[in-house]
VOVONU-500901 format. One record per atom (N, C-alpha, C, O): residue number from 1; residue in three letters; atom name; x, y, z. Coordinates in steps of 0.2 Angstrom, whole numbers, always signed. Example, Ala and Ser with C-alpha at 12.3 -4.5 7.8 and 13.67 -1.06 7.14 Angstrom:
! residues 2
   pos   code   site       u       v       w
     1    ALA      N     +66     -28     +39
     1    ALA     CA     +62     -22     +39
     1    ALA      C     +66     -16     +39
     1    ALA      O     +71     -17     +42
     2    SER      N     +64     -11     +35
     2    SER     CA     +68      -5     +36
     2    SER      C     +64      +0     +39
     2    SER      O     +67      +6     +40
! end
This chain:
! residues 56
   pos   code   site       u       v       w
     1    UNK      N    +545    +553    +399
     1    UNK     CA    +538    +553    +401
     1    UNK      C    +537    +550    +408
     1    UNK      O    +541    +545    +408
     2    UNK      N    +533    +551    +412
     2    UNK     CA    +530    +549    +419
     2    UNK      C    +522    +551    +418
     2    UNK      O    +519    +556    +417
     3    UNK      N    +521    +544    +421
     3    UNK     CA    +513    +541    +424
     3    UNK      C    +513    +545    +430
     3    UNK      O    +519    +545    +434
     4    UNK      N    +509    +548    +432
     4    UNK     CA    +507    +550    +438
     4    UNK      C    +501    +549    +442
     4    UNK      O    +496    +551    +440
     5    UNK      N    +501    +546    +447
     5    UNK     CA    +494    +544    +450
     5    UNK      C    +493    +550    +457
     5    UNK      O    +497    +550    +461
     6    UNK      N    +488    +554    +456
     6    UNK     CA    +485    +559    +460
     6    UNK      C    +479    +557    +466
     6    UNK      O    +473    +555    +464
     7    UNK      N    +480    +558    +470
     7    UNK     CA    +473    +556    +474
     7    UNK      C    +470    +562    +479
     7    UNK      O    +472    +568    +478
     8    UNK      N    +467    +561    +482
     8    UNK     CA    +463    +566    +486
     8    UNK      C    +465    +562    +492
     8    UNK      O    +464    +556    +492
     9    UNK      N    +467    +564    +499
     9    UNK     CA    +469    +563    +504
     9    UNK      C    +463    +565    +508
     9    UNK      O    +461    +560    +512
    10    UNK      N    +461    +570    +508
    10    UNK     CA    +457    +574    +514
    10    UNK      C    +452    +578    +511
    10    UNK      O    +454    +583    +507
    11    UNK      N    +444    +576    +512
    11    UNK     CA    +438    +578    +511
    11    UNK      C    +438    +585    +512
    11    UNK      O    +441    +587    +517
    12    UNK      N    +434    +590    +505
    12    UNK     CA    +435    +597    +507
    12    UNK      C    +431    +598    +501
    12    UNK      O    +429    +593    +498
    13    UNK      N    +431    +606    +500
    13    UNK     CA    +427    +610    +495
    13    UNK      C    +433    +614    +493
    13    UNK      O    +436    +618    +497
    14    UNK      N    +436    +613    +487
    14    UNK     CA    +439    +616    +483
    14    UNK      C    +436    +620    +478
    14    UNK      O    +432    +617    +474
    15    UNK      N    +437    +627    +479
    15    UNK     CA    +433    +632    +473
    15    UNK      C    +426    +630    +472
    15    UNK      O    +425    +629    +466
    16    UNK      N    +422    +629    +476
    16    UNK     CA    +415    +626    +477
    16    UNK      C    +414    +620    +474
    16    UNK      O    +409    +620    +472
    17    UNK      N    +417    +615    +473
    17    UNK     CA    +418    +610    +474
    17    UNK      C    +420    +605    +477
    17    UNK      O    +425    +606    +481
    18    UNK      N    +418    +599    +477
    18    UNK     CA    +417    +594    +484
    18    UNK      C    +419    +590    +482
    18    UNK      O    +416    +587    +477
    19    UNK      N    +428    +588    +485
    19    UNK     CA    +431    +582    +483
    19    UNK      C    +432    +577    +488
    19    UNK      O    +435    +580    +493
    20    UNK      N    +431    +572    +488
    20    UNK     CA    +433    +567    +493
    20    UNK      C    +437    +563    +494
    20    UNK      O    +440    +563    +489
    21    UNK      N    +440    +559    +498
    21    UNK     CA    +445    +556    +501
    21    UNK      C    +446    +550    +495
    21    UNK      O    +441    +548    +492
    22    UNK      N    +450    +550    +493
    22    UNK     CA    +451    +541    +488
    22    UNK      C    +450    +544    +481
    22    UNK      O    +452    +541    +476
    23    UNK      N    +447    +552    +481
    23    UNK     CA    +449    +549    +474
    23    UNK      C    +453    +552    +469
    23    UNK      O    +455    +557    +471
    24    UNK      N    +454    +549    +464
    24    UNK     CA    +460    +549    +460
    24    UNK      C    +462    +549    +453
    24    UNK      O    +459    +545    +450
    25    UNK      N    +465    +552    +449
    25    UNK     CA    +468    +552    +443
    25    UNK      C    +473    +551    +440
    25    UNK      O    +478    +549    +443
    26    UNK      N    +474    +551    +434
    26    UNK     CA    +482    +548    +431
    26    UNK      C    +485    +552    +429
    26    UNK      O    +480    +556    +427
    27    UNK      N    +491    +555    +428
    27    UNK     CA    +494    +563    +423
    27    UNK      C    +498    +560    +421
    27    UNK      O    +501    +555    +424
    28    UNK      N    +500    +562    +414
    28    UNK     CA    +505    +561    +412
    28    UNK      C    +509    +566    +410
    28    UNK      O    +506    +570    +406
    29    UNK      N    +516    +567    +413
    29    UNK     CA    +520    +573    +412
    29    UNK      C    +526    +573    +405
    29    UNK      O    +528    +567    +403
    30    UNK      N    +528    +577    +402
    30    UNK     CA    +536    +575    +400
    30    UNK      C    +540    +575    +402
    30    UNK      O    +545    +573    +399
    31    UNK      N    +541    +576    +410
    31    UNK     CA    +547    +576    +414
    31    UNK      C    +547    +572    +419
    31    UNK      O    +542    +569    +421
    32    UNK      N    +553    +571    +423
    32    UNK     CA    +550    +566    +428
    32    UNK      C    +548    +570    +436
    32    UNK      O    +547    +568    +442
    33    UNK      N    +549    +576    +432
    33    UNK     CA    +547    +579    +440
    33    UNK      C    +539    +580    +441
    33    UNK      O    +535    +583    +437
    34    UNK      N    +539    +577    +448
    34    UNK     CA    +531    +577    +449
    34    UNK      C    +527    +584    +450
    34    UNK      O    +529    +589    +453
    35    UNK      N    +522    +583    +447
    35    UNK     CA    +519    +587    +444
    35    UNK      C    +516    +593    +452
    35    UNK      O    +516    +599    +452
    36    UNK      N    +514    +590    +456
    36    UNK     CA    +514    +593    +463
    36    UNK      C    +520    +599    +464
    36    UNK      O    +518    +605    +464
    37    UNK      N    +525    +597    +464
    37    UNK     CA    +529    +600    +465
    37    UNK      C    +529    +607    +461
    37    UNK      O    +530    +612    +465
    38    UNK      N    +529    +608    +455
    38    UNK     CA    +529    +613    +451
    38    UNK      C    +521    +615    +449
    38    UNK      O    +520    +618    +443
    39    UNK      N    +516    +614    +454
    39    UNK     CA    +508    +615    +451
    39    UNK      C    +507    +621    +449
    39    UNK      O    +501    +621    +447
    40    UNK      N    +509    +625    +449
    40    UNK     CA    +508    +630    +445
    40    UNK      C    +505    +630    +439
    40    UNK      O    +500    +632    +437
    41    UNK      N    +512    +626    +434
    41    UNK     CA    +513    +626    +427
    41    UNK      C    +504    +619    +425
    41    UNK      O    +500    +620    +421
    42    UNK      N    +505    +614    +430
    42    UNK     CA    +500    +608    +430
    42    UNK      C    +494    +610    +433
    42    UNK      O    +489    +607    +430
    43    UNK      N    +492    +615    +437
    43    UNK     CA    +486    +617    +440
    43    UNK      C    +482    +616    +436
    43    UNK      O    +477    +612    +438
    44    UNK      N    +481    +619    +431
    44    UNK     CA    +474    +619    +426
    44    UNK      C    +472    +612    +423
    44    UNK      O    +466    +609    +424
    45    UNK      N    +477    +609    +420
    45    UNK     CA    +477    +601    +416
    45    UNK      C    +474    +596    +422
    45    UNK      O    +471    +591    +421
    46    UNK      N    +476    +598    +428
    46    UNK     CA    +475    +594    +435
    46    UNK      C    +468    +594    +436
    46    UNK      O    +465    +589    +436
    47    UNK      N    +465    +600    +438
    47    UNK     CA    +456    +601    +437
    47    UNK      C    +454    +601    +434
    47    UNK      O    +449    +598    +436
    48    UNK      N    +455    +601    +426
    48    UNK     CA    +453    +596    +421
    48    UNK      C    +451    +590    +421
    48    UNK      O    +446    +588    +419
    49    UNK      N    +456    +588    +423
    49    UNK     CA    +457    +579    +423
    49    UNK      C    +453    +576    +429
    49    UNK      O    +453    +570    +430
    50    UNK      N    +450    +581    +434
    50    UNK     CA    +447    +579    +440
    50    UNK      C    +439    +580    +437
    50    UNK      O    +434    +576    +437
    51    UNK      N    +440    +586    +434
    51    UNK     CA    +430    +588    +432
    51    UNK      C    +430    +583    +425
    51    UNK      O    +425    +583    +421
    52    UNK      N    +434    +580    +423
    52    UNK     CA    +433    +576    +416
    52    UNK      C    +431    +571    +421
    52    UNK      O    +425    +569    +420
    53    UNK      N    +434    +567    +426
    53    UNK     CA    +434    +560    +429
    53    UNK      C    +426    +562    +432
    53    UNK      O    +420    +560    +431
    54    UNK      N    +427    +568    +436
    54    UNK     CA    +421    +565    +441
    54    UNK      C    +416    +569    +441
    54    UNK      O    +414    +571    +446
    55    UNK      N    +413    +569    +433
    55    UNK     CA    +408    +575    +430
    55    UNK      C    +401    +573    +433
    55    UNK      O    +400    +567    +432
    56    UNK      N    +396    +576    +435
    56    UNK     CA    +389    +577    +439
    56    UNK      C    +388    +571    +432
    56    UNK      O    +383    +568    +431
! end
């Protein structure tokens, strides 16, 4: 298993949503390969984990 720490680099609108520079979340994978690399399979679990942290 791997912690992963996810950030937001560069202010934008992602699928009508506005995320900002700094921020960030934790993922935790079963493999060690980071979860970016393969987003496809993590894409959904990752928006999740952004709209659970930084719900209106």
């Amino acid at each position: 298993m791997a912690l992963w720490k996810i950030s937001v680099e560069n202010s934008g609108i992602i699928n009508g949503v506005r995320i900002e520079k700094g921020m960030s979340i934790e993922y935790v994978t079963k493999t060690t390969t980071p979860p970016l690399q393969s987003l496809s399979q993590h894409k959904d679990a990752i928006n999740q984990l952004f709209k659970v942290t930084y719900k209106n």
